[in-house]
C-alpha positions as CSV (number, residue, x, y, z in Angstrom):
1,X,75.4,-10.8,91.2
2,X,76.9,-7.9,88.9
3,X,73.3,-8.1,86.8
4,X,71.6,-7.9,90.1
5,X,73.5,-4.7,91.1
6,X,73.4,-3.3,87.6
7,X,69.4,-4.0,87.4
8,X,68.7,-2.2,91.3
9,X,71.0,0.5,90.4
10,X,68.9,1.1,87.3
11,X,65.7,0.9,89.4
12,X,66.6,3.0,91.9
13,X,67.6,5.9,89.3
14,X,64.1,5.3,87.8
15,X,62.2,5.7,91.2
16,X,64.2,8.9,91.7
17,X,61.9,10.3,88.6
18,X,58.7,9.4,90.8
19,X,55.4,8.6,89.2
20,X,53.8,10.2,85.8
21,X,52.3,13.3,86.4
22,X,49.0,12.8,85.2
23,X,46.8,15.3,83.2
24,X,45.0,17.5,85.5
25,X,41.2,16.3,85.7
26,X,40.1,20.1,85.0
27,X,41.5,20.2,81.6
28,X,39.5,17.7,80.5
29,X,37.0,18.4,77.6
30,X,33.5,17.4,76.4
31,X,32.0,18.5,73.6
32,X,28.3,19.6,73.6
33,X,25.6,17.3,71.7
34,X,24.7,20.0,69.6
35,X,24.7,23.4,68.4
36,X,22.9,26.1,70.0
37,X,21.0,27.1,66.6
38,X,20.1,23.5,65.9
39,X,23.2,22.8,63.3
40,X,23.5,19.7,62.5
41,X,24.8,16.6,60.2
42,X,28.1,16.3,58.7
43,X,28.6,18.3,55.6
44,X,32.5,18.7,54.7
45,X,32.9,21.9,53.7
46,X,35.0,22.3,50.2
47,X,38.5,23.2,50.4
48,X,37.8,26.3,48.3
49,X,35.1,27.9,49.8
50,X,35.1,30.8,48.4
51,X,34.3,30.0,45.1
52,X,30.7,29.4,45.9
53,X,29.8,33.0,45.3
54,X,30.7,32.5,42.0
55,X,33.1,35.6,41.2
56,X,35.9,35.0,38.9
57,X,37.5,38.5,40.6
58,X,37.2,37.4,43.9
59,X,39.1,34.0,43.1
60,X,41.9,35.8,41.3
61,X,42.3,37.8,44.5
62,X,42.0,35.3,46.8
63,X,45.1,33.1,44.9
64,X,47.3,36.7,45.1
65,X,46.6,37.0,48.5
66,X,47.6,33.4,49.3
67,X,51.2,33.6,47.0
68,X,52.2,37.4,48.1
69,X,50.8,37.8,51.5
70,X,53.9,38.1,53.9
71,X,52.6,36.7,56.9
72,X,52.1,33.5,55.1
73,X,55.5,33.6,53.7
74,X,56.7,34.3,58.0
75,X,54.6,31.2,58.8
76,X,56.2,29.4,56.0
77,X,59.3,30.1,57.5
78,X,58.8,29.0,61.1
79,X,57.8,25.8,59.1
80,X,61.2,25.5,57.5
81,X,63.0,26.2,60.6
82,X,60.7,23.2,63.2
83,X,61.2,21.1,60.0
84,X,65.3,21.5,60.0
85,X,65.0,21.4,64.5
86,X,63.3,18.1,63.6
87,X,66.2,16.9,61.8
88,X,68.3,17.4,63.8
89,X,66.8,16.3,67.2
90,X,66.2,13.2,65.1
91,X,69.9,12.6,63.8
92,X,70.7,12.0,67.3
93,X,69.1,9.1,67.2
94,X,71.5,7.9,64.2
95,X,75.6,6.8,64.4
96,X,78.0,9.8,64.0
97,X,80.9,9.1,61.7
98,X,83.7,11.0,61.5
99,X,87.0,10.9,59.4
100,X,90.3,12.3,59.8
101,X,94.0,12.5,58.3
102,X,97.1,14.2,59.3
103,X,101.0,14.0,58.2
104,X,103.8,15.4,59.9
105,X,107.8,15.9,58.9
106,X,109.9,16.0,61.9
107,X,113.7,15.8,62.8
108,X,114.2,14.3,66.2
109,X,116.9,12.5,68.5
110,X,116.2,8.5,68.4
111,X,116.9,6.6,71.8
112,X,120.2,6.0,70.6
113,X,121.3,9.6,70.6
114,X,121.6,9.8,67.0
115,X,120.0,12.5,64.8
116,X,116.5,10.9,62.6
117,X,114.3,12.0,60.3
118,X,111.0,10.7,59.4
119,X,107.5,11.7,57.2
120,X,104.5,10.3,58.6
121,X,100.6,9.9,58.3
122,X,97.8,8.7,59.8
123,X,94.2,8.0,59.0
124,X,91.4,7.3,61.0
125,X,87.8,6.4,60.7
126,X,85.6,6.9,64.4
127,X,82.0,5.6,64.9
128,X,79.5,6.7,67.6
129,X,76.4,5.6,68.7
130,X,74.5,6.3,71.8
131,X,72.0,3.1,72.8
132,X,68.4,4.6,73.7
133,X,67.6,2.3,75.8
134,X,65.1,4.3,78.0
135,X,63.9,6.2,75.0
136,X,64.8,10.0,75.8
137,X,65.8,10.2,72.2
138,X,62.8,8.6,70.8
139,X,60.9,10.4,73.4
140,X,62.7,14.0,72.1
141,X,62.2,13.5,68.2
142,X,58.8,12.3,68.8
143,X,58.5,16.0,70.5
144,X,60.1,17.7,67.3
145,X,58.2,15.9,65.1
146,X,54.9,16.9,67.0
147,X,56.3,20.6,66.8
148,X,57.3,20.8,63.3
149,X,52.9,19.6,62.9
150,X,52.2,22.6,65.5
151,X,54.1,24.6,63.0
152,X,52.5,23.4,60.3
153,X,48.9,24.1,61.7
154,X,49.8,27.5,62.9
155,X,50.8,28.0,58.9
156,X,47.4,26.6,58.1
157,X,45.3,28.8,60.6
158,X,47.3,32.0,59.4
159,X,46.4,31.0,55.3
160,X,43.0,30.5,56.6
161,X,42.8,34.0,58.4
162,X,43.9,35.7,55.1
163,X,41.6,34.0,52.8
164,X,38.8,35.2,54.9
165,X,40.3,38.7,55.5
166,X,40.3,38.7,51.7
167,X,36.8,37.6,51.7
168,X,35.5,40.0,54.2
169,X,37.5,42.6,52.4
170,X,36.3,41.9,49.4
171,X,32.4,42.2,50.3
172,X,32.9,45.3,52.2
173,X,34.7,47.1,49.2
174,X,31.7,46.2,46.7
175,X,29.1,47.2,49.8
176,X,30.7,50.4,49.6
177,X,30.8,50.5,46.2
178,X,27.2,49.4,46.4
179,X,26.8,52.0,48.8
180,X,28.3,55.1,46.2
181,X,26.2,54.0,43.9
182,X,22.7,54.3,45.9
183,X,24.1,57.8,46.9
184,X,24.9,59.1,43.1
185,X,21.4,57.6,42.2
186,X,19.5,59.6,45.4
187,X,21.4,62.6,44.2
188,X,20.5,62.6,41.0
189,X,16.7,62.2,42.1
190,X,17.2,65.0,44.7
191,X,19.0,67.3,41.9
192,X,16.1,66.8,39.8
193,X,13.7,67.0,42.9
194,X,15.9,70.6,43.5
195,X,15.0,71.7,39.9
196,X,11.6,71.2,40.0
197,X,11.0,72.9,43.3
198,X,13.5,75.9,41.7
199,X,10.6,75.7,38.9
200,X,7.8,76.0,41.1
201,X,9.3,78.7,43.2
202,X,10.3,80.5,40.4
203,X,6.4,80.5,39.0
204,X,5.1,81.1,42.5
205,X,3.8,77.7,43.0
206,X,6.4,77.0,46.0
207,X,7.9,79.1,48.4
208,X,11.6,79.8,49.1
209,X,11.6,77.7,52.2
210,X,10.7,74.2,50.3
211,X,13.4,75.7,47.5
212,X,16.2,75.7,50.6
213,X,15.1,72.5,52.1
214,X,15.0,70.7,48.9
215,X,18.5,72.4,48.1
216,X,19.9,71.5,51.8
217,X,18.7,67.7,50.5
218,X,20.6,67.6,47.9
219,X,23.7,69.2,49.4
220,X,23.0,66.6,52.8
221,X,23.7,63.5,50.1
222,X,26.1,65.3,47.8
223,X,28.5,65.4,51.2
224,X,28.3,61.9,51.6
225,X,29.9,61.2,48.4
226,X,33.2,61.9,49.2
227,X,33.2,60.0,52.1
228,X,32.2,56.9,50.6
229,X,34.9,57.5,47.8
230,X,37.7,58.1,50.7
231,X,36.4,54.7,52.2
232,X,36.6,53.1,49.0
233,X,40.3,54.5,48.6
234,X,41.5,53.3,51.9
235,X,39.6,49.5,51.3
236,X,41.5,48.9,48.1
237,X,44.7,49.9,49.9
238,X,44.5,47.7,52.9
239,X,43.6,44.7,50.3
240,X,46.6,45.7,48.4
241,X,48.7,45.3,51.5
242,X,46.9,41.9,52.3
243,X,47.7,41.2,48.7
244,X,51.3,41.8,49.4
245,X,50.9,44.6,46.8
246,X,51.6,48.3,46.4
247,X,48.7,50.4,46.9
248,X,46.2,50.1,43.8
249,X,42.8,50.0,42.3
250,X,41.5,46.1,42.9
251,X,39.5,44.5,40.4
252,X,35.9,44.1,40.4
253,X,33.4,41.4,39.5
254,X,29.8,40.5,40.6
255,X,27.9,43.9,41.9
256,X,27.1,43.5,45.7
257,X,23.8,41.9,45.6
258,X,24.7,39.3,42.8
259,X,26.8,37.6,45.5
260,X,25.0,35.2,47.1
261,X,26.0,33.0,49.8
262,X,24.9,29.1,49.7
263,X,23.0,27.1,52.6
264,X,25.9,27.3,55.9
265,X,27.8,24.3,56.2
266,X,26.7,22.4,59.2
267,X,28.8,20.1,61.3
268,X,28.5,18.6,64.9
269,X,30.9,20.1,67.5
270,X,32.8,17.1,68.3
271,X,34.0,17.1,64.5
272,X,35.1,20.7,65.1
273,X,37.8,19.5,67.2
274,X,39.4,17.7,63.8
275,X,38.5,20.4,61.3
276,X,40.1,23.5,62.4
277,X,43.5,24.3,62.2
278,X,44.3,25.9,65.7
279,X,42.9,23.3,67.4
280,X,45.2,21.0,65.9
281,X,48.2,23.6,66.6
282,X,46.9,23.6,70.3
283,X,47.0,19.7,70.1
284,X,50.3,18.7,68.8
285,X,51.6,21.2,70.8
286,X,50.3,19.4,74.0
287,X,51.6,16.0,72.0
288,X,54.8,17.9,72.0
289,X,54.9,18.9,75.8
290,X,53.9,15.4,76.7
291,X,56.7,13.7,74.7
292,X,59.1,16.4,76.3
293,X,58.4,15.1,79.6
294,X,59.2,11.7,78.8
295,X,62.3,12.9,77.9
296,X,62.9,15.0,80.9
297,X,61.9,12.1,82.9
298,X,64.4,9.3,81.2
299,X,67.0,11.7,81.7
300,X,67.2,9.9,85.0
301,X,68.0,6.9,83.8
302,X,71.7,5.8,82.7
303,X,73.3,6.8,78.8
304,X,74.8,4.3,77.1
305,X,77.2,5.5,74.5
306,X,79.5,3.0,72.2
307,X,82.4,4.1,70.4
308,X,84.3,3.0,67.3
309,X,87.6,3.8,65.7
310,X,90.1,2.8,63.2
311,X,93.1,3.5,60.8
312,X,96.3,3.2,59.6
313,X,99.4,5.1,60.6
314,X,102.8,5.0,57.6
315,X,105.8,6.5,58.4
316,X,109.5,6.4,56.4
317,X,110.8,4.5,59.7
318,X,108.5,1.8,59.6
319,X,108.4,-1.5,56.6
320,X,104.7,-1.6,56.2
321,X,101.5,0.6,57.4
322,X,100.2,-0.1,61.0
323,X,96.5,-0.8,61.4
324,X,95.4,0.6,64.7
325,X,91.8,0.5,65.8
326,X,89.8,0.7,69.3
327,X,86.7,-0.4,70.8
328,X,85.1,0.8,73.8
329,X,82.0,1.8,75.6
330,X,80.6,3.6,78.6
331,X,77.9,4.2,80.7
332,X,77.1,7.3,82.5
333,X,75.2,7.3,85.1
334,X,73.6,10.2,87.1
335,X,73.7,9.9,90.8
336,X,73.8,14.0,92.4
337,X,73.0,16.9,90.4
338,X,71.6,19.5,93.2
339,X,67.7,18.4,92.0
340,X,68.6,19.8,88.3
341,X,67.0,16.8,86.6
342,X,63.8,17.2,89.4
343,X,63.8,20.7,88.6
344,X,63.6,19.5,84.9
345,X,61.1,17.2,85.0
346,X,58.5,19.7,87.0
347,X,59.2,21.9,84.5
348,X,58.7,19.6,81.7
349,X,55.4,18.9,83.6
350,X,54.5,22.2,83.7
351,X,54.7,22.9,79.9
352,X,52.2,20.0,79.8
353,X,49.7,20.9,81.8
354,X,49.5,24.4,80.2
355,X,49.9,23.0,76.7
356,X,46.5,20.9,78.2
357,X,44.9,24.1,79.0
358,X,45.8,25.5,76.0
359,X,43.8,23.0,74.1
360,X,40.9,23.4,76.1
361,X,40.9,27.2,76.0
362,X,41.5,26.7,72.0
363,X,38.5,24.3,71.8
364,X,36.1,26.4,73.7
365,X,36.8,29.4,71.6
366,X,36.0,27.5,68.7
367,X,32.9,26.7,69.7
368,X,32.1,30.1,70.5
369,X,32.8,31.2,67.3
370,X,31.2,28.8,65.7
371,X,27.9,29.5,67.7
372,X,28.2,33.2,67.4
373,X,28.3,32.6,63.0
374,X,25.5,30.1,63.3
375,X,23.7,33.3,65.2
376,X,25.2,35.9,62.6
377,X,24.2,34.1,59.4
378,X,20.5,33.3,60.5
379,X,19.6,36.6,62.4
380,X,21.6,38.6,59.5
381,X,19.0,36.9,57.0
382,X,16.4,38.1,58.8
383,X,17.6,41.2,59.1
384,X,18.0,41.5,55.4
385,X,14.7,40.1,54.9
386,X,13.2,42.7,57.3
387,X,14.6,46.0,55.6
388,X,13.9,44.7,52.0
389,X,10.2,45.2,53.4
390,X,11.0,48.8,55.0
391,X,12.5,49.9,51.7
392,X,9.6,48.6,49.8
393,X,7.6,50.3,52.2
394,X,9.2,53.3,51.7
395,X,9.9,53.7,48.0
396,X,6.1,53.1,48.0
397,X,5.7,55.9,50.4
398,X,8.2,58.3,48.4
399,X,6.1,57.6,45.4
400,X,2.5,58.5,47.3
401,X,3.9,61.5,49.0
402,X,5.8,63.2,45.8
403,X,2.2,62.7,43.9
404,X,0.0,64.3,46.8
405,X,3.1,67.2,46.9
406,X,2.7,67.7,43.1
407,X,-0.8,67.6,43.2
408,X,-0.4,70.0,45.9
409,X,-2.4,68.1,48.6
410,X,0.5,67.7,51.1
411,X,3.8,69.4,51.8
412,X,7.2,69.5,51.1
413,X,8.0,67.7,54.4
414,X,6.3,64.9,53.7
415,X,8.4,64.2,50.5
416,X,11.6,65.3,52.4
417,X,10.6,62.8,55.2
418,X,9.9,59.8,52.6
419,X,13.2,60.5,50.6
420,X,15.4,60.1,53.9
421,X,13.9,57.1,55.4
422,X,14.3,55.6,51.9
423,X,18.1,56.3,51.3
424,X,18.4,55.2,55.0
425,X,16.5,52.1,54.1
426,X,19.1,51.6,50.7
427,X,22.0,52.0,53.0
428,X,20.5,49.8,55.4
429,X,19.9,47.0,53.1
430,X,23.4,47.4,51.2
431,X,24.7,47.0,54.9
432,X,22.6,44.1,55.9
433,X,23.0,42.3,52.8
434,X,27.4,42.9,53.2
435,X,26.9,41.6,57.0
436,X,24.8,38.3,55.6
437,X,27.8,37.6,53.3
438,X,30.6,38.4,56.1
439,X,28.5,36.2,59.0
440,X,28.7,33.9,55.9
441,X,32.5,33.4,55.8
442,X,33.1,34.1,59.7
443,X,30.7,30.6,59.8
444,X,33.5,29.1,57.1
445,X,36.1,30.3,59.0
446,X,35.2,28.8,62.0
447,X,34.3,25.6,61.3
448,X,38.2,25.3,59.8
449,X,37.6,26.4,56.0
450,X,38.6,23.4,54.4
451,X,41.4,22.5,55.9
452,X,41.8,19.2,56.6
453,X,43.6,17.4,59.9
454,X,43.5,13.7,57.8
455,X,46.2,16.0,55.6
456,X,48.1,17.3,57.8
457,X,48.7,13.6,59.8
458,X,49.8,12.5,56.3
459,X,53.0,14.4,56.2
């Protein structure tokens, strides 16, 4: 009879939790078949990416930015603090042991009404253990543990963002290095250009108009220098800060259109949902939600706790040491807490379904991105494709139009005309060849870099 009222009482707390909310139907996710841009297969995609362009610099700046860059060293640290929160949810689960001593002198009146003295000390061993029988504590380490790999993830998706950052940085600071150079070599063409027309004026060949226009040429480029060389400046600083470094000059390797970026990785987009880091954040962190409802939900259920201790006590009135020890256990029991432990569990409840949002919302992103670098790396090429033409075009057009000028059969304008729609041409294809590279890493970015979720489920 007891058993039978101990086993209803029991099943009456657990009906007071209700039924397990489920996961709501719209945050469900299917992955489409395919890619947009017709991607597909399953090529892994190397851990170090990077090194496919093939410049020694690049590498060297890419391992800095990974060992001095201080939001990696934050993210580290949010790793070593869910990693200690895990211990020590989990050492709940585990007997507490405690020890203590103590020794007294004391003068006192025995029952006999005569004066006494006595030195005495004890020592004591006690035990704990709480019984999980309804699992909250399994149910709340399994949450930790799926935090501390949240953690973890977010630390991956932040290393990833720098390499790429470092990456993009890197490509922009040799197009603009690429882009000082195309402007030193148009100057010097237009200073020579300027001396001959100085020549010809001077001899009567030209007048002083074509002098001033090829004079305001020269001057039009010379001003663009500066620019560039200010732009340069303030690239090299923001990699030093990515570097975690003081502002300086960063080393250079391959010249901008020596880099060369290999065939895109391809993947399907279901395999996205495994390769990228803040997808897997987004997951454990719903793992972690779900395991924290569990645990909000056996918090209506009764705690068993057993309890140990034991010792000896010695004194100068007693023949021998006493042994003293106890036993005991308890069960606690919830039965009226004003709808705390309701209010609890919705909440608990809550965090899940957002954290099941949050996934969804993470995986959709993804696949934006990666369809918007599939775009970027095919339309790019063509891009670069199509102004390599123009500039052919237009160096060809330079050289026709500075022969008919020469030979006086056409004006100055023409030349002028031909020698700015070939620098915009050069600048055009330094650009387009630096946004072919970028769309490039954007596509390794997004499809996770690397990183690997079979390495991370390991730990």
């Amino acid at each position: 009879m007891r058993r039978s009222a101990a086993l209803a009482g029991f099943v009456a707390l657990a009906a007071c939790a209700g039924p397990r909310p489920a996961i709501p139907p719209a945050a469900s996710l299917a992955p489409p078949p395919a890619w947009r841009e017709g991607a597909a297969g399953m090529a892994a995609i190397r851990d170090e990416w990077w090194k496919a362009f093939g410049d020694p610099a690049l590498d060297a700046m890419v391992a800095r930015a990974i060992a001095g860059n201080s939001d990696l060293a934050i993210a580290a640290g949010r790793v070593a603090e869910a990693r200690a929160q895990y211990g020590i949810v989990r050492s709940q689960q585990l007997p507490s042991l405690g020890a203590g001593a103590g020794g007294q002198r004391e003068r006192f009146v025995n029952p006999f009404g005569q004066p006494a003295e006595q030195t005495a000390g004890q020592a004591q061993l006690q035990a704990a253990y709480e019984v999980d029988l309804f699992g909250r504590l399994a149910s709340g380490t399994a949450a930790a543990r799926a935090a501390l790999l949240a953690s973890e993830a977010a630390r991956e998706t932040v290393r990833l963002a720098i390499i790429s950052s470092a990456v993009s940085g890197y490509i922009q600071l040799r197009a603009l290095d690429a882009r000082l150079e195309v402007l030193r070599q148009t100057l010097a063409a237009r200073t020579d250009s300027l001396r001959i027309a100085r020549r010809r004026a001077e001899a009567g060949y030209a007048t002083n108009l074509e002098l001033r226009q090829s004079e305001a040429e020269a001057r039009a480029t010379e001003q663009l220098i500066p620019t560039t060389e200010l732009a340069i400046r303030r690239q090299e600083d923001a990699l030093s800060l990515l570097l975690g470094e003081s502002p300086r000059a960063i080393e250079r390797g391959a010249p901008l259109d020596r880099l060369a970026p290999p065939p895109p990785p391809e993947s399907l987009p279901a395999a996205l949902l495994r390769q990228r880091p803040d997808i897997a954040q987004a997951e454990q962190q719903m793992i972690a939600a779900d395991h924290s409802l569990d645990a909000a939900r056996a918090a209506f259920m009764p705690q068993v706790q057993l309890s140990a201790s034991g010792g000896y006590v010695a004194s100068t009135l007693l023949t021998d040491p006493i042994g003293i020890f106890s036993l005991g256990g308890s069960v606690l029991a919830p039965l009226f807490a004003g709808g705390r432990l309701r209010a609890q569990a919705d909440a608990a409840a809550a965090r899940r379904d957002q954290a099941a949002f949050g996934y969804q919302r993470a995986a959709l992103a993804a696949f934006r991105d990666v369809e918007d670098a599939l775009a970027a790396v095919r339309r790019t090429a063509e891009q670069e494709q199509v102004v390599v033409a123009q500039r052919d075009a237009l160096s060809g057009a330079l050289r026709l139009a500075t022969n008919r000028y020469r030979a006086g059969y056409s004006p100055y304008l023409d030349q002028l005309d031909a020698q700015r729609g070939l620098l915009g041409a050069e600048l055009a294809l330094v650009q387009a060849h630096a946004d072919r590279l970028s769309a490039y890493v954007s596509l390794c970015q997004s499809l996770g870099g690397g990183w690997s979720a079979e390495r991370l489920a390991s730990r």
